[in-house]
DSSP file (Angstrom, degrees, kcal/mol; ACC not computed):
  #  RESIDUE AA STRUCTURE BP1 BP2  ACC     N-H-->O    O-->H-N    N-H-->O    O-->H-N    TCO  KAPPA ALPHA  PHI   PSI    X-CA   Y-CA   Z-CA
    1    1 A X              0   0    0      0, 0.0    61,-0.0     0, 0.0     0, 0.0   0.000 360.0 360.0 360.0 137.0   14.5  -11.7    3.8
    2    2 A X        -     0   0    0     60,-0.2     2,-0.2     1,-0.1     0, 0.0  -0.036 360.0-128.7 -49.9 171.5   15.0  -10.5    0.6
    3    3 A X        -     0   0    0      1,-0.0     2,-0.1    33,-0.0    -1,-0.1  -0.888  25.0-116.4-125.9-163.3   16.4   -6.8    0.3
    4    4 A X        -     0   0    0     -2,-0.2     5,-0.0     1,-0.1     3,-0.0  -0.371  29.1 -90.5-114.0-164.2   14.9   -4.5   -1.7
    5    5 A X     >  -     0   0    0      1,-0.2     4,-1.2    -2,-0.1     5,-0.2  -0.422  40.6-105.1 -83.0 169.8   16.2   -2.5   -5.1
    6    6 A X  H  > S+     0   0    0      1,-0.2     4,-3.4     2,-0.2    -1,-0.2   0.886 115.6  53.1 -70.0 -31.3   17.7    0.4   -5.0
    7    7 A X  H  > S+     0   0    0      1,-0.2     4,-1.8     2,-0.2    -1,-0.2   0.997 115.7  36.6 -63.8 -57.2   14.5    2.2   -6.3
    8    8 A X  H  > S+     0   0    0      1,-0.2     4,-1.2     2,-0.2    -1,-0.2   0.709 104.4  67.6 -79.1   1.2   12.2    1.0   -3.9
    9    9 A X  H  X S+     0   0    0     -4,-1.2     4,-2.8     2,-0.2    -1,-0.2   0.913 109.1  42.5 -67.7 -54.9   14.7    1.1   -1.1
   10   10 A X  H  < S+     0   0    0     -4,-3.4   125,-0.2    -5,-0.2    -2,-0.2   0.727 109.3  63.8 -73.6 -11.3   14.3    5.0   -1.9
   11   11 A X  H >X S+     0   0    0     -4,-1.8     3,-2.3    -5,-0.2     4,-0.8   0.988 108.4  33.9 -34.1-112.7   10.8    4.3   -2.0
   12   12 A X  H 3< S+     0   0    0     -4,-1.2     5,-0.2     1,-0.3    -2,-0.2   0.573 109.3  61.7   8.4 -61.2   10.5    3.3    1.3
   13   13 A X  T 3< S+     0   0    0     -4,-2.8    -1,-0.3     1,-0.2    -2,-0.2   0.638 103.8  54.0 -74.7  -8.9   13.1    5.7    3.0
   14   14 A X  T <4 S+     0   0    0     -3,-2.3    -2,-0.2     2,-0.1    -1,-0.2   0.817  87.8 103.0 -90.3 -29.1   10.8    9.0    1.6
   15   15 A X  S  < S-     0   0    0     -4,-0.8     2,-1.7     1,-0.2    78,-0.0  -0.105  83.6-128.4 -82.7 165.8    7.7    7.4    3.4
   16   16 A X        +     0   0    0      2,-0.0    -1,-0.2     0, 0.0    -3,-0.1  -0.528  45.4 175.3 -96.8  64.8    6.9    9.2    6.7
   17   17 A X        +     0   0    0     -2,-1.7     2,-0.3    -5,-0.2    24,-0.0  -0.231   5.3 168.2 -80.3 148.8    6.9    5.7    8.6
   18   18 A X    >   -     0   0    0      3,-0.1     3,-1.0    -2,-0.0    23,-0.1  -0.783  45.0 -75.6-155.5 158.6    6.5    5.5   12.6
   19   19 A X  T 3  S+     0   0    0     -2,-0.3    24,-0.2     1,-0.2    22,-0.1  -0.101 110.2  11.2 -31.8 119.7    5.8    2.8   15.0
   20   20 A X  T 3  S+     0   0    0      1,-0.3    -1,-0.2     0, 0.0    25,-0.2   0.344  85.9 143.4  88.3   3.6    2.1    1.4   15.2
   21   21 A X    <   -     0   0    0     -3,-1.0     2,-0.9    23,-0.1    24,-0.7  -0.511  49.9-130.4 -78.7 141.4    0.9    3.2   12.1
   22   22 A X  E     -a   45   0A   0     68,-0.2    70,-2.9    22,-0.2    71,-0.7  -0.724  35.0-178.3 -83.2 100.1   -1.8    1.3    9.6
   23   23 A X  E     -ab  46  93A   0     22,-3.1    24,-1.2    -2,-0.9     2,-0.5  -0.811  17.8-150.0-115.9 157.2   -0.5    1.7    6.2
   24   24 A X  E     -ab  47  94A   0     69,-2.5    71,-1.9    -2,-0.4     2,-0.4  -0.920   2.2-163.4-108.6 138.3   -1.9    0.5    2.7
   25   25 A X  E     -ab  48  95A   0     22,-1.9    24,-6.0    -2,-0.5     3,-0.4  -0.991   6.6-157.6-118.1 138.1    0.1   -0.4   -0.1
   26   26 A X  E    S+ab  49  96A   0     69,-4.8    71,-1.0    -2,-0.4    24,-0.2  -0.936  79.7  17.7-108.6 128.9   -1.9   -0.5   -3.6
   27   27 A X        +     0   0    0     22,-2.5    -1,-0.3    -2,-0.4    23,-0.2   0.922  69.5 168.1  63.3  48.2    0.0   -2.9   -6.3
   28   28 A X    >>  +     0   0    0     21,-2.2     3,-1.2    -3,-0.4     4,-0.5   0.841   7.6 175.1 -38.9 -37.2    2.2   -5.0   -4.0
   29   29 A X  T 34 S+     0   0    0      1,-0.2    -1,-0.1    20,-0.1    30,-0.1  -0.158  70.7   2.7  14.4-129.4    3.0   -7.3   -6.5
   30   30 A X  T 34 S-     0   0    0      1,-0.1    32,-0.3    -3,-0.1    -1,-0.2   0.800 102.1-107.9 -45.1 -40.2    5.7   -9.7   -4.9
   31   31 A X  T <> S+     0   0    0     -3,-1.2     4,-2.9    31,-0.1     5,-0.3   0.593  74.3 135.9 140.2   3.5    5.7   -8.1   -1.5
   32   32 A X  H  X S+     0   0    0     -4,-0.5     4,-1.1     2,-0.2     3,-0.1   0.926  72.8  30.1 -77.5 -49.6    8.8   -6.6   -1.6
   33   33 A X  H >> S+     0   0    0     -5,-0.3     3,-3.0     1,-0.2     4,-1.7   0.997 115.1  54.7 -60.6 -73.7    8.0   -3.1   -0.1
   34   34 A X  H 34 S+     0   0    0      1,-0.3     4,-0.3     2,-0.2    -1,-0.2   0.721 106.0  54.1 -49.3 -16.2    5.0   -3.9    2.4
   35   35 A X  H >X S+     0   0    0     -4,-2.9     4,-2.4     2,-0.2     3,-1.1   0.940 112.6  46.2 -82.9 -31.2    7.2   -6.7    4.2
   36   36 A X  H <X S+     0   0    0     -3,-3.0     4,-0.7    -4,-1.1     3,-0.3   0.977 116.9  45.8 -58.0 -47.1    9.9   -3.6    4.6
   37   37 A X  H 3< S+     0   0    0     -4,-1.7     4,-0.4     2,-0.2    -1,-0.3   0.397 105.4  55.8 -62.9  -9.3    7.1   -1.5    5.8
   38   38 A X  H <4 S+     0   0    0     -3,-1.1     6,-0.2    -5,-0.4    -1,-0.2   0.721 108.3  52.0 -84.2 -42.1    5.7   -4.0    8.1
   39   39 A X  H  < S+     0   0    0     -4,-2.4    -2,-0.2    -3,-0.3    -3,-0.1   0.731 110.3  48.2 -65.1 -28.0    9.2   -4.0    9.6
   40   40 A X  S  < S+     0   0    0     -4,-0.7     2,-1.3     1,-0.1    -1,-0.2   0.789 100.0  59.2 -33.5 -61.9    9.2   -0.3   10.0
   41   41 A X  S >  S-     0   0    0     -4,-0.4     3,-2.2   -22,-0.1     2,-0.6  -0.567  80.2-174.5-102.7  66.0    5.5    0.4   11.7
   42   42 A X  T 3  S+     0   0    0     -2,-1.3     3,-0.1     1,-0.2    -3,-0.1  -0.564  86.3  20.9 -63.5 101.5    6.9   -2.1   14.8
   43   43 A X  T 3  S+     0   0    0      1,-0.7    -1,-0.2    -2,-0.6    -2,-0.1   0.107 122.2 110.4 126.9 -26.9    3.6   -2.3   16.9
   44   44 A X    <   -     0   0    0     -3,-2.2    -1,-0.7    -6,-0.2     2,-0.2  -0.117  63.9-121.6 -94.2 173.9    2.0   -1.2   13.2
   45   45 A X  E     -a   22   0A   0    -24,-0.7   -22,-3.1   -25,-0.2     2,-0.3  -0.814  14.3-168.3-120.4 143.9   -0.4   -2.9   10.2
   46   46 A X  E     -a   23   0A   0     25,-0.7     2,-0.3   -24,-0.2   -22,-0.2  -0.852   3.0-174.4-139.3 157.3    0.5   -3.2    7.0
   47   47 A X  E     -a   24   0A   0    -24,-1.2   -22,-1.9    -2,-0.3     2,-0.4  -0.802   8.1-169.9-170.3  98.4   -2.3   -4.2    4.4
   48   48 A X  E     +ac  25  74A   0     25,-2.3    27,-1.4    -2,-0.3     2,-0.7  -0.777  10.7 172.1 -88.8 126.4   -1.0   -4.9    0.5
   49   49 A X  E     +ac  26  75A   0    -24,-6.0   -22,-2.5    -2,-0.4   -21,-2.2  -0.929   6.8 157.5-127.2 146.1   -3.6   -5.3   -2.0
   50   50 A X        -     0   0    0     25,-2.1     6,-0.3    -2,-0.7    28,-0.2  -0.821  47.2-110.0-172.9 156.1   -3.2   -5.6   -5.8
   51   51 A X  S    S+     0   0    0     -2,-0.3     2,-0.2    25,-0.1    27,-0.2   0.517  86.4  85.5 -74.1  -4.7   -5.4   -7.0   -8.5
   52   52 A X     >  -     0   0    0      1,-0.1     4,-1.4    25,-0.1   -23,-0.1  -0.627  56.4-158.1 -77.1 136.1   -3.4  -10.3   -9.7
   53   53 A X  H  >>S+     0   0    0     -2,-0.2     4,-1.6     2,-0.2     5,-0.6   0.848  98.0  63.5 -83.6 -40.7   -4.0  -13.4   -7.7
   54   54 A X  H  >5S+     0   0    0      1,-0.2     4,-1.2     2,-0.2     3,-0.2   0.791 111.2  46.8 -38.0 -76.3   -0.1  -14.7   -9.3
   55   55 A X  H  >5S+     0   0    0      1,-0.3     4,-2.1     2,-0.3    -2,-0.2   0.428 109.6  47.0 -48.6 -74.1    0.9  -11.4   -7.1
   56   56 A X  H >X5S+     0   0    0     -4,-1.4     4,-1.7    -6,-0.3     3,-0.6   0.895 115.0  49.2  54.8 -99.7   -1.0  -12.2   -3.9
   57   57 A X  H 3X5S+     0   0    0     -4,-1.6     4,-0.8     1,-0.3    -2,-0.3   0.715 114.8  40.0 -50.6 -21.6    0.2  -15.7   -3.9
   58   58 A X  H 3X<S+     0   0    0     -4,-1.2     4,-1.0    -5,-0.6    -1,-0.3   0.968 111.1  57.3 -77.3 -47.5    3.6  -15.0   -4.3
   59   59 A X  H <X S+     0   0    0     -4,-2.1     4,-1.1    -3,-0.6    -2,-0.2   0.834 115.8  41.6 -45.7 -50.1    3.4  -11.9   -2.0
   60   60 A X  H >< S+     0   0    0     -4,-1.7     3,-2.1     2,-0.2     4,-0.3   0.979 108.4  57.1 -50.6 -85.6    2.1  -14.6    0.8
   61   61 A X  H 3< S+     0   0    0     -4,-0.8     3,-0.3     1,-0.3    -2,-0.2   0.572 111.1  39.4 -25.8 -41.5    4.1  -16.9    0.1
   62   62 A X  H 3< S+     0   0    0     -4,-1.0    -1,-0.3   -32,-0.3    -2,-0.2   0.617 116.1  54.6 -64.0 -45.9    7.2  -14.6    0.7
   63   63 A X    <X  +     0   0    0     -3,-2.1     4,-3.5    -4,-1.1     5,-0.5  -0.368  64.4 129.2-141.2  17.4    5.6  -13.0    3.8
   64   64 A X  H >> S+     0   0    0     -3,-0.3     4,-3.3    -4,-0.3     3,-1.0   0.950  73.8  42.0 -54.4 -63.7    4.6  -15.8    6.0
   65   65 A X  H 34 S+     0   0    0      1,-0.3    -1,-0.2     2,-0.2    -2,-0.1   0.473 119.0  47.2 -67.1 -10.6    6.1  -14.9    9.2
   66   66 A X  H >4>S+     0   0    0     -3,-0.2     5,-1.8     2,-0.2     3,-0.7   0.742 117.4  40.6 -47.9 -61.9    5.0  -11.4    8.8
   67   67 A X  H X<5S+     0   0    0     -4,-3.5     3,-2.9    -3,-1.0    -2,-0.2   0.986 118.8  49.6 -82.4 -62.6    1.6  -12.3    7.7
   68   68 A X  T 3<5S+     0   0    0     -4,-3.3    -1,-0.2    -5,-0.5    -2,-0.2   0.489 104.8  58.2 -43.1 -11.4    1.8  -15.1   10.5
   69   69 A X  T < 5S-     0   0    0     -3,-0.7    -1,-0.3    -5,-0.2    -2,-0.2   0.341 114.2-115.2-129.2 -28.4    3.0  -12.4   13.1
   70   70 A X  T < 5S+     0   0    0     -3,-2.9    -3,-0.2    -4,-0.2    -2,-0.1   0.817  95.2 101.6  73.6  33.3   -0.5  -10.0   12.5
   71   71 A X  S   <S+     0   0    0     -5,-1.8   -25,-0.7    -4,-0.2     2,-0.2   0.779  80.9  36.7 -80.3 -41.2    2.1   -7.1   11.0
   72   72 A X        +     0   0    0     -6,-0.5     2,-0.5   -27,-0.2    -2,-0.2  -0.736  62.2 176.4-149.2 138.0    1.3   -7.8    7.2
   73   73 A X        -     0   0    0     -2,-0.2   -25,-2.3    -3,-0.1     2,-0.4  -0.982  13.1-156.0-130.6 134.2   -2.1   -8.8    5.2
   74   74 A X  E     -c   48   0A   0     -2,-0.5     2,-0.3   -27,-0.2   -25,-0.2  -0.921   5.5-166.0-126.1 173.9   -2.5   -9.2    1.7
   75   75 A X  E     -c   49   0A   0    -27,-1.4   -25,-2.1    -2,-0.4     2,-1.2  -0.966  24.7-137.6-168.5 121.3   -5.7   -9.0   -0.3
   76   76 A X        +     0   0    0     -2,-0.3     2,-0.2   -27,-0.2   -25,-0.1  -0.446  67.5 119.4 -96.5  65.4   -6.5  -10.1   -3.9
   77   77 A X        -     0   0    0     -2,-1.2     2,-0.3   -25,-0.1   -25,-0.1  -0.720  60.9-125.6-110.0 168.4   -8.6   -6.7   -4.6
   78   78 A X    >>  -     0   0    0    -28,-0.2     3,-3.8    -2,-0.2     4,-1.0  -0.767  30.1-113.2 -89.0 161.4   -8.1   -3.8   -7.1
   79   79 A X  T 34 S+     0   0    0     -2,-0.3     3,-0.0     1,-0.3   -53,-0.0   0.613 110.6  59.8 -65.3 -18.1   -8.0   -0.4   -5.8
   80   80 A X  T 34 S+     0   0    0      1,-0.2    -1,-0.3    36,-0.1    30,-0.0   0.403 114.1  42.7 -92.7   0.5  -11.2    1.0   -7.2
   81   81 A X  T <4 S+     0   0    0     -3,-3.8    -2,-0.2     2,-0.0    -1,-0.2   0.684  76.2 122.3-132.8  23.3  -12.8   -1.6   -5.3
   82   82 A X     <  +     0   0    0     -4,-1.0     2,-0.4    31,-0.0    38,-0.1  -0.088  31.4 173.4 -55.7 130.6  -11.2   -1.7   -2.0
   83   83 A X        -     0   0    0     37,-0.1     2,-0.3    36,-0.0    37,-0.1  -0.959  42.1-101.9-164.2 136.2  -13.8   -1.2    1.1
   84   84 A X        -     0   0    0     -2,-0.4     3,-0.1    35,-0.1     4,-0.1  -0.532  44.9-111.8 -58.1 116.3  -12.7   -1.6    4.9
   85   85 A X        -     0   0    0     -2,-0.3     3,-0.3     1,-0.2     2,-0.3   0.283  48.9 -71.7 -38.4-174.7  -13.9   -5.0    6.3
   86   86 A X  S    S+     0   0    0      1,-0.2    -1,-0.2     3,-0.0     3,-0.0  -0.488 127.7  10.4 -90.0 162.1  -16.7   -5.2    9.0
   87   87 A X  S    S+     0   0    0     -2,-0.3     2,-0.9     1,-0.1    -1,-0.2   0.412  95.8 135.0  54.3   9.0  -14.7   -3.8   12.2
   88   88 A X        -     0   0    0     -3,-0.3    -1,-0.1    -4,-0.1    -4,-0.0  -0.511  47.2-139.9 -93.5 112.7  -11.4   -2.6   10.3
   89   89 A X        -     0   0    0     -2,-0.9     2,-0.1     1,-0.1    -4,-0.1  -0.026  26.1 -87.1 -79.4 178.0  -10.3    0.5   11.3
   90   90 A X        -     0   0    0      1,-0.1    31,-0.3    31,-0.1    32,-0.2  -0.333  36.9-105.0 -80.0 161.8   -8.9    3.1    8.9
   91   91 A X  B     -f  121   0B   0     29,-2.2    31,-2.3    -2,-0.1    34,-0.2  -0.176   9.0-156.2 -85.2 159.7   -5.6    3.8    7.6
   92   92 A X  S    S+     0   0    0    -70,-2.9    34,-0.5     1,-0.4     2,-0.2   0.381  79.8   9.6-125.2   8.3   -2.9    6.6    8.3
   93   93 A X  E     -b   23   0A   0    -71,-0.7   -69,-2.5    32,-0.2    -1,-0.4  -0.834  64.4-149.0-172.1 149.1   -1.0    6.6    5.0
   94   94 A X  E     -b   24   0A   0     32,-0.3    34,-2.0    -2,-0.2     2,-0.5  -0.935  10.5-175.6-105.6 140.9   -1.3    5.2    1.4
   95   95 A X  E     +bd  25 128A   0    -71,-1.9   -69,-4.8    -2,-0.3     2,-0.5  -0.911   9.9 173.1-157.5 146.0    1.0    4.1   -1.3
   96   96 A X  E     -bd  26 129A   0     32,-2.5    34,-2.1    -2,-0.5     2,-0.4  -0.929  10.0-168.8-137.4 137.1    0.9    3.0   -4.6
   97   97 A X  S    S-     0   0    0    -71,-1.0     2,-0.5    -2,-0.5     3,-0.1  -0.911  78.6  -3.0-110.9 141.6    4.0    2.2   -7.3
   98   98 A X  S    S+     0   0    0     -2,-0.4     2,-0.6     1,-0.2    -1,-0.1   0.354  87.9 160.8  94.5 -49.7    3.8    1.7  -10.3
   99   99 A X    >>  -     0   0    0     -2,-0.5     4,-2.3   -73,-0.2     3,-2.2  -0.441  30.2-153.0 -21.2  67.0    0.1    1.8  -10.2
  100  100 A X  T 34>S+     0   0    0     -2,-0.6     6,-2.0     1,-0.3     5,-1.2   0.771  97.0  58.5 -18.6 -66.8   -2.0    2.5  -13.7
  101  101 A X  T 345S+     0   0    0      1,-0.2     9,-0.5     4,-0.2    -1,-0.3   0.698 113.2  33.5  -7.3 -65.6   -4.6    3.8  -12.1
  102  102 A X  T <45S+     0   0    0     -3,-2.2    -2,-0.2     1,-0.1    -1,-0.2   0.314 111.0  56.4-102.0   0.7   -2.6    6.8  -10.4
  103  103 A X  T  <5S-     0   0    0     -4,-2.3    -1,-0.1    -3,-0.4    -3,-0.1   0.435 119.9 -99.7-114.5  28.4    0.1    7.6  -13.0
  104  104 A X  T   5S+     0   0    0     -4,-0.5    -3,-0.1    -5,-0.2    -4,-0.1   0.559  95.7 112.2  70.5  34.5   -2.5    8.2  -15.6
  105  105 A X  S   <S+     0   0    0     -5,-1.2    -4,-0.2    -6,-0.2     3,-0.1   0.856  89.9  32.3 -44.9 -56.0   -2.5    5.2  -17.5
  106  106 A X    >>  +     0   0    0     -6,-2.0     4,-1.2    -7,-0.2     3,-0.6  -0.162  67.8 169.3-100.6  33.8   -6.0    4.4  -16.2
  107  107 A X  T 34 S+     0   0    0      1,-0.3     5,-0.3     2,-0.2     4,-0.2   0.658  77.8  48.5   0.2 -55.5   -7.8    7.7  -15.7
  108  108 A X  T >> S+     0   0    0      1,-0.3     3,-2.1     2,-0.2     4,-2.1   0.969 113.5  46.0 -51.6 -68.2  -11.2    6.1  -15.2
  109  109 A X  H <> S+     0   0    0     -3,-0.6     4,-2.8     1,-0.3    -1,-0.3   0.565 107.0  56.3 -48.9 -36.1  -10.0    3.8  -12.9
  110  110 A X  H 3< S+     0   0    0     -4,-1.2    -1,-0.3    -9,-0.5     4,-0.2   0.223 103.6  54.6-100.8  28.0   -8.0    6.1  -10.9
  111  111 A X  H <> S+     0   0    0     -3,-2.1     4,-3.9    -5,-0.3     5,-0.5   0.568 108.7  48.4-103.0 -59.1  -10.9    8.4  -10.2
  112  112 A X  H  X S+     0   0    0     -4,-2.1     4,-2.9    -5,-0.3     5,-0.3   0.995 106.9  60.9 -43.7 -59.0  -12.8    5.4   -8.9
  113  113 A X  H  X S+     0   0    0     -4,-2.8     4,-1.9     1,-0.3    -1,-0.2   0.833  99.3  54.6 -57.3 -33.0   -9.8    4.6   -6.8
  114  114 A X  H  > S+     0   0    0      2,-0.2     4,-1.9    -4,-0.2     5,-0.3   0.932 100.8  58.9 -61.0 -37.6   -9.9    7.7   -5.2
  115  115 A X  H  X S+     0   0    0     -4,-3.9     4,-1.5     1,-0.2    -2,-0.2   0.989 114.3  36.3 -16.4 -63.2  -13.2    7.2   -4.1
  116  116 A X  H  X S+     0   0    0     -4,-2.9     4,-0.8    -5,-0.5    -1,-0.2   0.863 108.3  60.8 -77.3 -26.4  -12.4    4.4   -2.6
  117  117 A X  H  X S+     0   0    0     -4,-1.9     4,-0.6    -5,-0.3     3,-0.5   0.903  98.6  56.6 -66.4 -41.9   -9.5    5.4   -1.5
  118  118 A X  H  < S+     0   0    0     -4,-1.9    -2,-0.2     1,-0.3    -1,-0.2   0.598 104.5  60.8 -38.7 -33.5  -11.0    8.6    0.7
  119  119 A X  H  < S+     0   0    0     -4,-1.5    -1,-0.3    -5,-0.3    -2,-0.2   0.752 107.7  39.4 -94.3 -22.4  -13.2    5.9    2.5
  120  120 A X  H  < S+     0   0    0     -4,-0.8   -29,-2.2    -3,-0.5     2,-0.3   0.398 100.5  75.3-104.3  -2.8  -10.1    3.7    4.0
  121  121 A X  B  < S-f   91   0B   0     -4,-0.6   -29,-0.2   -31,-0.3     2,-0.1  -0.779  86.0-115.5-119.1 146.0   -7.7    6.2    5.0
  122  122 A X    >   -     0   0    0    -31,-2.3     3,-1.7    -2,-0.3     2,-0.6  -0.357  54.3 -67.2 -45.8 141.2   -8.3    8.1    8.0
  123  123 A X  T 3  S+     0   0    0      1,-0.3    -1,-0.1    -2,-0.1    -5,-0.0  -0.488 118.3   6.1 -34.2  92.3   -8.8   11.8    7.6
  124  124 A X  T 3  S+     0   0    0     -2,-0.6    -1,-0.3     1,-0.3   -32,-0.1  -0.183  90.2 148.1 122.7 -32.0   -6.1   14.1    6.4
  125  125 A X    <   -     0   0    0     -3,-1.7     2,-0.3   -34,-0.2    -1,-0.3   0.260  44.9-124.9 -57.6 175.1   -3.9   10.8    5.8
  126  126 A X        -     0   0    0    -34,-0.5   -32,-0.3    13,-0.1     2,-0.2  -0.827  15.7-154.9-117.3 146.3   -1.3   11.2    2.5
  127  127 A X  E     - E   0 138A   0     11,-0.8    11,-2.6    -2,-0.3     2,-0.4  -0.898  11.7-159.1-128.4 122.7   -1.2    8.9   -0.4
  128  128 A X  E     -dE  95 137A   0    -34,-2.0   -32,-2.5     9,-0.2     2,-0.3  -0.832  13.8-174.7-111.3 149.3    2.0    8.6   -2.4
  129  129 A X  E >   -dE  96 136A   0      7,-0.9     7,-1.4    -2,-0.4     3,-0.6  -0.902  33.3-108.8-153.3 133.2    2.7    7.5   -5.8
  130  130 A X  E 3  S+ E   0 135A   0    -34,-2.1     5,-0.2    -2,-0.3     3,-0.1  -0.447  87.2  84.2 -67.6 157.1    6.6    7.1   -7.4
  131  131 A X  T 3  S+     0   0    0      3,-1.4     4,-0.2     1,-0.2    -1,-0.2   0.282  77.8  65.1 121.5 -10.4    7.5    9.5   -9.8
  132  132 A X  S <  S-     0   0    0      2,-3.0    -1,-0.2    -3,-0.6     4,-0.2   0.151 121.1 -27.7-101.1-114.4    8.8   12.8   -7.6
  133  133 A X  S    S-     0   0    0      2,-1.6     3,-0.1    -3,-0.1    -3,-0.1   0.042 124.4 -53.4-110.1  20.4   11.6   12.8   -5.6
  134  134 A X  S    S+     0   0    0     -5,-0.1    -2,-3.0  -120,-0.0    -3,-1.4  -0.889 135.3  41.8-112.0 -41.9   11.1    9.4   -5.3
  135  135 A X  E     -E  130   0A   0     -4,-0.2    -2,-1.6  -125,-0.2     2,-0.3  -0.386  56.4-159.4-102.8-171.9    7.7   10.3   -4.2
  136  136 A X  E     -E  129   0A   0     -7,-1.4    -7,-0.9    -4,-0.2    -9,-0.1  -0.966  20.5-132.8-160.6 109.7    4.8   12.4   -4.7
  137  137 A X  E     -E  128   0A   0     -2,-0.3     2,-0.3    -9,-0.2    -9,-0.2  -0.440  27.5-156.2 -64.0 143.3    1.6   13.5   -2.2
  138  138 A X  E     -E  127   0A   0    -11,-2.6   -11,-0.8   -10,-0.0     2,-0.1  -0.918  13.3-129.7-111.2 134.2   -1.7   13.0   -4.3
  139  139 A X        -     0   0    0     -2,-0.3   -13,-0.1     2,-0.1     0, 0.0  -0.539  22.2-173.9 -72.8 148.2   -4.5   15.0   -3.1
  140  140 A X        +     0   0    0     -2,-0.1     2,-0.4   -23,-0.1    -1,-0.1  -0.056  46.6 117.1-121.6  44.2   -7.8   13.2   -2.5
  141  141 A X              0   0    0      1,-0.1    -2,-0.1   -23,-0.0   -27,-0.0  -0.723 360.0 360.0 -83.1 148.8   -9.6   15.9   -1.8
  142  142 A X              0   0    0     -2,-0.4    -1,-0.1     0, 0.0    -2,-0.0   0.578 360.0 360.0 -73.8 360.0  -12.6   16.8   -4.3
């Protein structure tokens, strides 16, 4: 397994990981973080989404035994349109890098994505975005 760069390595070490926990990552691209974060939540779910199919496929590709192993899912959605499958329960932390939406490239887009985001996370849960110290809680509250 690959390892990862030093940035998302510090990425990774900020999040408030424990065993069995359901986390989302928004703009996987390659995979690099959710397979670290799959390794983390031992017992846990990990569910990577972002809106290139190249990204997806590579991210699979990369992530078989993980994915094969029922730790690690990927999903060729964007974030504003992201909705919990029939029986899938909700999530206990979010994170997005990188991410147009949330570092106010895409304004529009990251209003929708809270929406949606609010509906897939368990109550209370934190969502992190790079760009503090390495990260940075976004409220989704209204």
């Amino acid at each position: 397994m690959a390892t990862l760069s030093p940035r998302l390595q510090m990425i990774v070490d900020a999040l408030p990981l424990r065993p069995g926990m359901r986390v989302l990552e928004i703009g996987c691209g390659p995979g690099a973080a959710a397979r670290a974060i799959a390794q983390r939540v031992g017992g846990g779910f990990v569910l990577a989404i972002d809106r290139s199919a190249r990204a997806i496929d590579a991210a699979i590709s990369a992530s078989r035994d993980l994915v094969a192993a029922g730790s690690l899912q990927f999903r060729h959605v964007a974030a504003e349109d992201l909705e919990l499958n029939a029986g899938e329960k909700p999530f206990d932390l979010a994170l997005a890098v990188r991410v147009g939406a949330f570092d106010g490239r895409h304004p529009a887009a990251g209003e929708l994505a809270k929406k949606r985001l609010r509906s897939v996370l368990r109550p209370g849960a934190p969502f992190y975005i790079d760009g503090g110290d390495p990260l940075r809680r976004i409220p989704l509250d209204d």
